[in-house]
N, C-alpha and C positions, 0 to 999 in steps of 0.2 A: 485174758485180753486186756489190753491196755488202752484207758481213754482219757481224754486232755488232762494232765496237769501238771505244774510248776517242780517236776520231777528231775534229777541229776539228767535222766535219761531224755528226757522230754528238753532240756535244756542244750542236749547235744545238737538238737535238730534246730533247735531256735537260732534266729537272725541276731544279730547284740551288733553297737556301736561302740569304742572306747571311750571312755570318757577320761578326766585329766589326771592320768596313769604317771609315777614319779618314779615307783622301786625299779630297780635293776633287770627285776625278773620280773614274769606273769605270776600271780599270789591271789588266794582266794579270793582277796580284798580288791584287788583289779578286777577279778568276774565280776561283782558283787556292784562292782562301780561301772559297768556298764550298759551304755544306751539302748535303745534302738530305735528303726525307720521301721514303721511298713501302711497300708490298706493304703497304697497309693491310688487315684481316682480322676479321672479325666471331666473336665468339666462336660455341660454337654454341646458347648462350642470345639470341644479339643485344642483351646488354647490353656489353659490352664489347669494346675493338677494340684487337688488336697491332700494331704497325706498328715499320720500321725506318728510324733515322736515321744519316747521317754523317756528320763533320766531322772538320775536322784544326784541331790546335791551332796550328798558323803554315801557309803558303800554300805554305811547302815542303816540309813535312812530313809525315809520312804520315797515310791516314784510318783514323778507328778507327769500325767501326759498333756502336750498341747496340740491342738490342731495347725497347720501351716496351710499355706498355697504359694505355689511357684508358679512362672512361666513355665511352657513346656519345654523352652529351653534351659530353663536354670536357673531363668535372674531375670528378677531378683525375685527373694523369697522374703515373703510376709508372715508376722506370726500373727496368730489371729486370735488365740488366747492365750493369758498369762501362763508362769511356769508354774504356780501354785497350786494348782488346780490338776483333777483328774477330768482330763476329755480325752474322749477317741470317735471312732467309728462315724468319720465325716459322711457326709449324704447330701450333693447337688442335689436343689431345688431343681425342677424340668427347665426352669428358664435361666440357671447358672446365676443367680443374682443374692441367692444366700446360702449358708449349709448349716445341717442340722446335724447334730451331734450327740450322742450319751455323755453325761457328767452327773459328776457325784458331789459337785459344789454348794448342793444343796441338803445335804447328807443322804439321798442315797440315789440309784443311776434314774435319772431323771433326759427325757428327748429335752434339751435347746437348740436355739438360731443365733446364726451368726451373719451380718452382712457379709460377701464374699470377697467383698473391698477392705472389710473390718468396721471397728464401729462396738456399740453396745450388746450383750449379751442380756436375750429374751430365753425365760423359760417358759415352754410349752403346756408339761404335763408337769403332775402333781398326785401321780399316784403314789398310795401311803408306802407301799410295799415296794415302793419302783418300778420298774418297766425294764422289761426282759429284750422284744424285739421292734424294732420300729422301721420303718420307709417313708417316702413322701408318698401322698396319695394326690398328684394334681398340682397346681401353683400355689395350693394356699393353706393349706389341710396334710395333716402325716396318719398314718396307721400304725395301731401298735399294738403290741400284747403285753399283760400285765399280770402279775399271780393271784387268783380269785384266794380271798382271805379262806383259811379252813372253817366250816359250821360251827358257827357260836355254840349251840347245841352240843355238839359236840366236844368240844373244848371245854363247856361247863361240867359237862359229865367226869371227862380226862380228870378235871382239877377235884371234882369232888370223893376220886377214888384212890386220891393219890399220886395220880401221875399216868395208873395205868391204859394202856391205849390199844387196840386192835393193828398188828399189825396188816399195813396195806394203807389205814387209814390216816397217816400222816403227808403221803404224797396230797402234791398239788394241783390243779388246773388251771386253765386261762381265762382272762377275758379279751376282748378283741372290739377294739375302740376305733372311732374315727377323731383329731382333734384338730380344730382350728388355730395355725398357727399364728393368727389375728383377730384379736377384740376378744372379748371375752365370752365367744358361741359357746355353750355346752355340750361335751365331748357327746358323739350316740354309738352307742354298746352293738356291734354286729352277734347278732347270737347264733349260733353255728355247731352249739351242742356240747358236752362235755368230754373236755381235749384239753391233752396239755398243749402250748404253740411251742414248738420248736425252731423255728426260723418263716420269714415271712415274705412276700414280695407284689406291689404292688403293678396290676396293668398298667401300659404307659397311657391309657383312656380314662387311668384311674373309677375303673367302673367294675371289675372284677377284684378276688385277691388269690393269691395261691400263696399253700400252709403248709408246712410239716407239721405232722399232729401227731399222737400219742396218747396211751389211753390214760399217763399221770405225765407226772413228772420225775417219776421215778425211772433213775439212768437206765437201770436194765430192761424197764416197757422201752425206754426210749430207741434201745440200741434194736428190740430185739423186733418194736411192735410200731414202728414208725406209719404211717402214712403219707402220701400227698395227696389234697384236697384244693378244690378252686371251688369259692362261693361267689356269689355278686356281692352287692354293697347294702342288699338285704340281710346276706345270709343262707340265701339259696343254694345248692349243692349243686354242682355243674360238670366236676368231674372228680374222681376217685381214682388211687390206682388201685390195680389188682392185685397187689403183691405188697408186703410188708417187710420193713427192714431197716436197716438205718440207713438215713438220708442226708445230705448235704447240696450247697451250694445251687439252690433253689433259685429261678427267675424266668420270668416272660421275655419272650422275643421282642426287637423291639415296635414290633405290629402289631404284637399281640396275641396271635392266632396260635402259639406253641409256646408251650412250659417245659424247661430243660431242669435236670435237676440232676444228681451222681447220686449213684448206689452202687451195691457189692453180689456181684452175679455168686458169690462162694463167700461163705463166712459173712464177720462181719464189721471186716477190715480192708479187704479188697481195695475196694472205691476205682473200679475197675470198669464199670459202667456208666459211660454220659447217655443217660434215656431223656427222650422228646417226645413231647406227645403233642398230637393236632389235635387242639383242642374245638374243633369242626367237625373230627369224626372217633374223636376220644382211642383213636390209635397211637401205641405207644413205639420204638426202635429204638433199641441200643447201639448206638454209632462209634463205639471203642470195642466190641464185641473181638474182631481180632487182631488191633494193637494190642490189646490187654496192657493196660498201663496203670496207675495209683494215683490218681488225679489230686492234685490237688487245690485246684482254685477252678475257675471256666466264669467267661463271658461273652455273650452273642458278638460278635463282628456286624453280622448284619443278618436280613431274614432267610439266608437262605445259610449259613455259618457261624462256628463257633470256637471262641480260642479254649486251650487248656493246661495247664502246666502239670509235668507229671515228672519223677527222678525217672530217669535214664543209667542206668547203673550208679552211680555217688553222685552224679550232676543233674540240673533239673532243663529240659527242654519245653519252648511252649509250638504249641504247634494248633493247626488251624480245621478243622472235620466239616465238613460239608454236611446237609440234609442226604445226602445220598450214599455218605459214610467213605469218600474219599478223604484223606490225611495228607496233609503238607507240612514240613516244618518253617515255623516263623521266624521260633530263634533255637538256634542248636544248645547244647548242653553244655557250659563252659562254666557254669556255676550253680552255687545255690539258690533259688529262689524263694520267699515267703510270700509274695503277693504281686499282682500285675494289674492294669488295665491296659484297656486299648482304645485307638482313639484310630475308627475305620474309614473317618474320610482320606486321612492322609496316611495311615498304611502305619502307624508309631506305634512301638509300645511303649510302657514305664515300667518299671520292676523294681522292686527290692531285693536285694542278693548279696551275698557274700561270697569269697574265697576262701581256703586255707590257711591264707595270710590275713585276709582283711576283713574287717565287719562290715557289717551292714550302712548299705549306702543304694541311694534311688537314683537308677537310671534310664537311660530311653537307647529306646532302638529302633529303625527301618524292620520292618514284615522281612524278613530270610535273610540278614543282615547277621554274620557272625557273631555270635555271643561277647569273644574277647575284644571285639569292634567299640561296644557301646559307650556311649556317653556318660557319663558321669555325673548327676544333678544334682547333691550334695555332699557334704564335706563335715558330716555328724562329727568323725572323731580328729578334728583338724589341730587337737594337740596330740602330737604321737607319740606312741608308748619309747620309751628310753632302749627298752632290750629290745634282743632281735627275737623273731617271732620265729615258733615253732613250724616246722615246713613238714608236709605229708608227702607220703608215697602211697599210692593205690596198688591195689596187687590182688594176681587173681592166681588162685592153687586149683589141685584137684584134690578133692575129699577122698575120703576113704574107699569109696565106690567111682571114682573118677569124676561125680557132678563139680562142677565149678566151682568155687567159691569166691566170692570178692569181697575186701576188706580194706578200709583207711589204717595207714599206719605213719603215726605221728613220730617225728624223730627230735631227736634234742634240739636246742642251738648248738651250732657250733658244730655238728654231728662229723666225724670223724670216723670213718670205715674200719681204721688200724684201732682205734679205743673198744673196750668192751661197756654194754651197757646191760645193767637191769632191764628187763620184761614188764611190763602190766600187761595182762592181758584183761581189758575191760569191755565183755558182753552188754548187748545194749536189753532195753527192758523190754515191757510187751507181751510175746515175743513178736508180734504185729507191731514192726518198726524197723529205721532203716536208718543206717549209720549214714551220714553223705561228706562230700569232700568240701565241708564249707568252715568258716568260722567256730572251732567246737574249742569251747571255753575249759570244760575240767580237761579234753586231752593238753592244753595249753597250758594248764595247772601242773600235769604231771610231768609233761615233758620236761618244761624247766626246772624240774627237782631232777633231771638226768634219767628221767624212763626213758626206755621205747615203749609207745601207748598202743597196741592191737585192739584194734574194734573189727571184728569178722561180722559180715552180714550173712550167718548162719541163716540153714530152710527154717521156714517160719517169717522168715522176714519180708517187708513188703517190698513196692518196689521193681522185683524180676518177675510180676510174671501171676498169677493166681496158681501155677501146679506149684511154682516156690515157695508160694505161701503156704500151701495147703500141706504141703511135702512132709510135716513134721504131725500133721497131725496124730495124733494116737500114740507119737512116740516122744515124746516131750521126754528131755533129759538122756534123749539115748543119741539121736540123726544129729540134734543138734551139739552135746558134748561132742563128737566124734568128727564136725564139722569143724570147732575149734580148734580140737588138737591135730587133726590135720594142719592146721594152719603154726600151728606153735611149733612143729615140725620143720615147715615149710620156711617160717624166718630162722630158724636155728640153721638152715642154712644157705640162705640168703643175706640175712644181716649180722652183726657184731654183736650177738645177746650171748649173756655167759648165763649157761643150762643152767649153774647154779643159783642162779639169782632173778629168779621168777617169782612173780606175782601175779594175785587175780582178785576181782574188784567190780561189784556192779550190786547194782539196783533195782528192783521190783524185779520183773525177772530175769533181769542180770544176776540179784542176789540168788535165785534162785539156781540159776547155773553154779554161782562161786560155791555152793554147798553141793551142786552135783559133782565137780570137778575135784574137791577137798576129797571126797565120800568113795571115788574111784580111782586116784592116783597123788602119789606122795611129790609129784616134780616140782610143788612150789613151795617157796618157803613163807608164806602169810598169805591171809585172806582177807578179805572183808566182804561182809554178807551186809546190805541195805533193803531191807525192806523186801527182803524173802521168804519164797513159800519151802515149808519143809516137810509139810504133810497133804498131800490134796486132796486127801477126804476129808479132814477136819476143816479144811478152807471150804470148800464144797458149801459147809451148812455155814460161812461166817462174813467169805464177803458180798458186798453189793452187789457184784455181778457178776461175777464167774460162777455162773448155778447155771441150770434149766437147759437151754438151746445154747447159750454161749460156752458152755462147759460140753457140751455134746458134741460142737464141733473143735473143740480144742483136743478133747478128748478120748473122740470118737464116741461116748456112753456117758452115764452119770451112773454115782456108786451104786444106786439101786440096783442097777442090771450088772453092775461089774467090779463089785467093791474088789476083787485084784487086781483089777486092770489098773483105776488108781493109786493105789497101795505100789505099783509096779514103778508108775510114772508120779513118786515122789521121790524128793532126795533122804530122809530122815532114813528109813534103814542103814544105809550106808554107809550112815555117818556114825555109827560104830565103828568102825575102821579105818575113821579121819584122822592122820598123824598132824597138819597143818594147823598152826597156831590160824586161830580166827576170832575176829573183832565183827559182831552182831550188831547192826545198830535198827533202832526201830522206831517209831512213831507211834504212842497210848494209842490215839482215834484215829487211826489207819482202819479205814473200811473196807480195802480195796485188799488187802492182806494184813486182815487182823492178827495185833500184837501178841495172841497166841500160838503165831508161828514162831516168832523169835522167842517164844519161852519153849518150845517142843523143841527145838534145834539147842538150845543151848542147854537142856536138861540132859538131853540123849550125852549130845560133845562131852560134859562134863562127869556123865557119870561114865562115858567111856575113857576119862585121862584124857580127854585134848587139853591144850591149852586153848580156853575160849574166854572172851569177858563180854561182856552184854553191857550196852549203854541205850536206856533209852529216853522220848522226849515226850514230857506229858503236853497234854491241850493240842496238839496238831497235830493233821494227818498225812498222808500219803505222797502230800508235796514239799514234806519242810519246808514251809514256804516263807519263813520269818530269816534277815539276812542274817542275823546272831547265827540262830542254830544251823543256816548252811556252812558259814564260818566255822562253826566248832566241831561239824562230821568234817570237811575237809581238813583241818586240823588234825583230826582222832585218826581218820584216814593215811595222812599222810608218813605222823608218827608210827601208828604200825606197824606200815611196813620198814621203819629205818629201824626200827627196837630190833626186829628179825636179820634184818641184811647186815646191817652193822655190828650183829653178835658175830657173823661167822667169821 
């Protein structure tokens, strides 16, 4: 299972702006140099909208976010913090007169205020460790959570042994403050028991709170052992849910009287379920129960309704659910979406969204007002890149059992139907994720090098459906290979790809695929494996969180009950019979698929005669997240495959 981060794969699905783009072609260095728009925010007049940008001033360099506010028309826009600075995650006061913000300008994420007019920058809180989640609670005062320091005790013991420590005992908890964002009151501690906060939201009477909670902070209680909780401003327990799991996008109506929040009716990816609960008679209703949809944002319209944005095959549509579980669409599905608000007196939204062609840019729209309609509110990448940009074809096959399949397929510039072109075919990671037809920066990367880039949204993916999701479970490496090469079938003859000059290429469990596909058929000539699993019983005992219940449902079992079953649903046997040159690249502190996956894969390749080389990247993890080392996999990447194609 795959959860947030700064991932190739993870990056396919992100919003990005250009920034001031000069070469010829799209090049690592262009992704790398790219902005973005998104948490756009309606004041609570609905004249006025916050929203945060980033950019870096060179492609190696670090990003700095600021906070803005525009009219809800467009203009003009105001910056309201410098560039130098890391701020995000705006927050109207109830009376729209300031916004409070996260920033790290004081070494680390710290709540500030801002006048909403502009003006001086107040910092709030001053916790040592920083502050994780915060809300306003009322005109004058915010709530927040913070990470309770680990037992001095405990830590004196760690140090005098050595170092050694009990595992379990290095996760975290919270604390749960209330803080005057005027004079110098002193903060008072809501105690609520021992929880990690996962996310937070404040009643508009500022008299209650609702929590996602957890019993650490450790990701896999988080994913697996969630809660939601409402206290008073005691601390009082008021309501619970009955059920555990991983939670998002948490808030009060704006009355009050009901708490919405998304969760995952299957698995723990879904995100399939907008549940409401009346917090009058602590009755709960799932109101997506048969859209079945992949939410991924929601905020009340009003008390009786709620918006929610969900992919719609490759596009994201938002649409509007009633207390009684009727559904309307508000805006159709014409692109991609990362965030919204709504502004319910006058019927508007605001959005950040992209194209296939274009990045990220915030706009507005009328309630049932066509997607391609909307208004345009800024103009992030207003110096435009010199080459012409790569254009997409969606396409939908039938698999080897006739199920559907649908997939972006990215074409060169210039694309020519009589030319023939090389293949990538690059599966996405996850496998809970969903390729969409929007701004996808490495298929831009490749294209311009003259691929044609396949991204198939193979079963497993989210997205179509929860039986889509579910559809792979237990058979990991087999529904899904077979879902692919149906599809590499399907463009061999539909498009101008020459058989011989195939490629395959992915990430976390994309690499995992490129070593199942190497292990079961000779049609391509290079590979690359990122950040792949090649054994899943050995990952089993190694990473953070593919164990326990999230492995049971990926896998149907865990090795205890079925050490063949995993043994069956790994790629490493196989790959004794790998003829395909392949480039292994890995991350030392990859937790998520520790780096003794890419030493089992590339021991096996090598002691069976493949041609394999292994490069790996010490001190980081999971997301290469430093721009050098993205730089130099795409690099290592792209060489690869010309060393292979260009022998023949």
């Amino acid at each position: 299972m795959r959860v947030w981060s700064l991932s190739l794969c993870h990056l396919l699905l992100a919003s990005f702006a250009l920034a001031d783009v000069t070469q010829p072609t799209f090049t690592v260095h262009d992704y790398l140099a790219l902005s973005y728009v998104q948490g756009p925010r309606f004041s609570p007049d609905g004249t006025r909208i916050a929203y945060e940008s980033g950019a870096r001033s060179s492609w190696d360099g670090g990003t700095d976010y600021s906070i803005f506010v525009t009219l809800a028309d467009g203009s003009p826009t105001m910056k309201l913090t410098p560039t130098d600075t890391q701020d995000w995650s705006p927050r109207w006061s109830p009376d729209g007169s300031r916004i409070a913000f996260k920033s790290t300008r004081s070494g680390s994420v710290q709540v500030h205020v801002v006048s909403a007019s502009g003006g001086g920058v107040q910092q709030v809180t001053s916790e040592s460790g920083g502050i994780s989640s915060f809300e306003w609670a009322g005109a004058s005062s915010i709530a927040f959570s913070a990470k309770k320091p680990r037992d001095a005790e405990l830590v004196s013991r760690e140090k005098a042994s050595g170092g050694g420590y009990v595992v379990g005992t290095r996760s975290r908890r919270s604390a749960l403050w209330i803080q005057s964002v005027t004079g110098n009151a002193p903060k008072t501690k809501i105690a609520i028991g021992d929880y990690y906060i996962g996310g937070l939201d404040v009643s508009p009477d500022a008299e209650r709170l609702a929590l996602i909670v957890a019993p650490s902070s450790d990701l896999y209680e988080r994913i697996t052992a969630s809660e939601i909780l409402v206290v008073d401003m005691r601390g009082k327990e008021l309501y619970r849910s009955e059920v555990s799991g991983s939670f998002m996008h948490l808030a009060f109506s704006p009355d009050g009287s009901r708490v919405s929040y998304v969760g995952s009716t299957v698995g723990f990816a879904a995100n399939d379920g907008l549940f409401v609960t009346n917090l009058r008679t602590n009755s709960t209703v799932n109101l997506t129960r048969e859209f079945d949809p992949t939410i991924r944002g929601v905020e009340w319209v009003d008390n009786r309704s709620l918006a929610f944005v969900t992919p719609r095959h490759v596009h994201s549509g938002i649409y509007r659910v009633s207390l009684d579980g009727e559904i309307d669409t508000i805006l159709e599905p014409d692109r991609v979406i990362n965030s919204f608000s709504v502004n319910a007196a006058d019927e508007l939204l605001v959005f950040a969204a992209t194209t296939s062609t274009s990045p990220v840019e915030l706009y507005s729209s009328r309630f049932g007002d066509n997607g391609s309609g909307a208004k345009q509110l800024t103009s992030t990448h207003h110096k435009q890149q010199t080459s012409v940009q790569a254009s997409t074809r969606v396409v939908r096959y039938p698999s080897f059992d006739g199920v559907e399949i649908e997939a972006v397929v990215t074409l060169p510039p210039g694309f020519d139907r009589d030319s023939s072109y090389p293949l990538l075919v690059n599966p996405h990671g996850g496998p809970d994720v969903i390729v969409m037809d929007g701004f996808n920066p490495a298929a831009q990367i490749f294209a311009h090098q003259g691929y044609i880039v396949f991204q198939p949204n193979f079963r497993g993916s989210i997205g179509y459906g929860r039986d889509f999701y579910a559809a792979n479970r237990g058979r990991m490496g087999d529904i899904d290979y077979r879902d692919i090469m149906s599809g590499v079938d399907h463009l061999l003859s539909r498009f101008p790809v020459n058989s011989d000059e195939m490629v395959v290429g992915g990430e976390s469990y994309g690499g995992t695929l490129a070593l199942w596909i190497i292990g079961r058929t000779n049609r391509f000539k290079a590979a690359v494996c990122l950040s792949g699993t090649a054994n899943a019983i050995s990952r089993y005992g190694q990473s953070d969180i593919n164990h326990g219940a999230i492995a049971e449902w990926e896998f149907k079992t865990v090795p205890a009950k079925d050490w063949e079953g995993f043994w069956r649903m790994s790629p490493l046997p196989h790959l004794v019979s790998a003829k395909t040159p392949i480039l292994i690249v890995h991350a030392e502190e990859d937790h998520r698929v520790p780096v003794g996956q890419a030493w089992e894969a590339y021991r096996t390749l090598n002691d069976a005669g493949a041609q394999v080389e292994m490069v790996l990247y010490p001190d980081i993890g999971h997301s290469f997240g430093s721009p050098d080392v993205y730089a130099d996999v795409y690099r290592r990447w792209l060489d690869w495959y010309s060393k292979y194609l260009e022998s023949e």
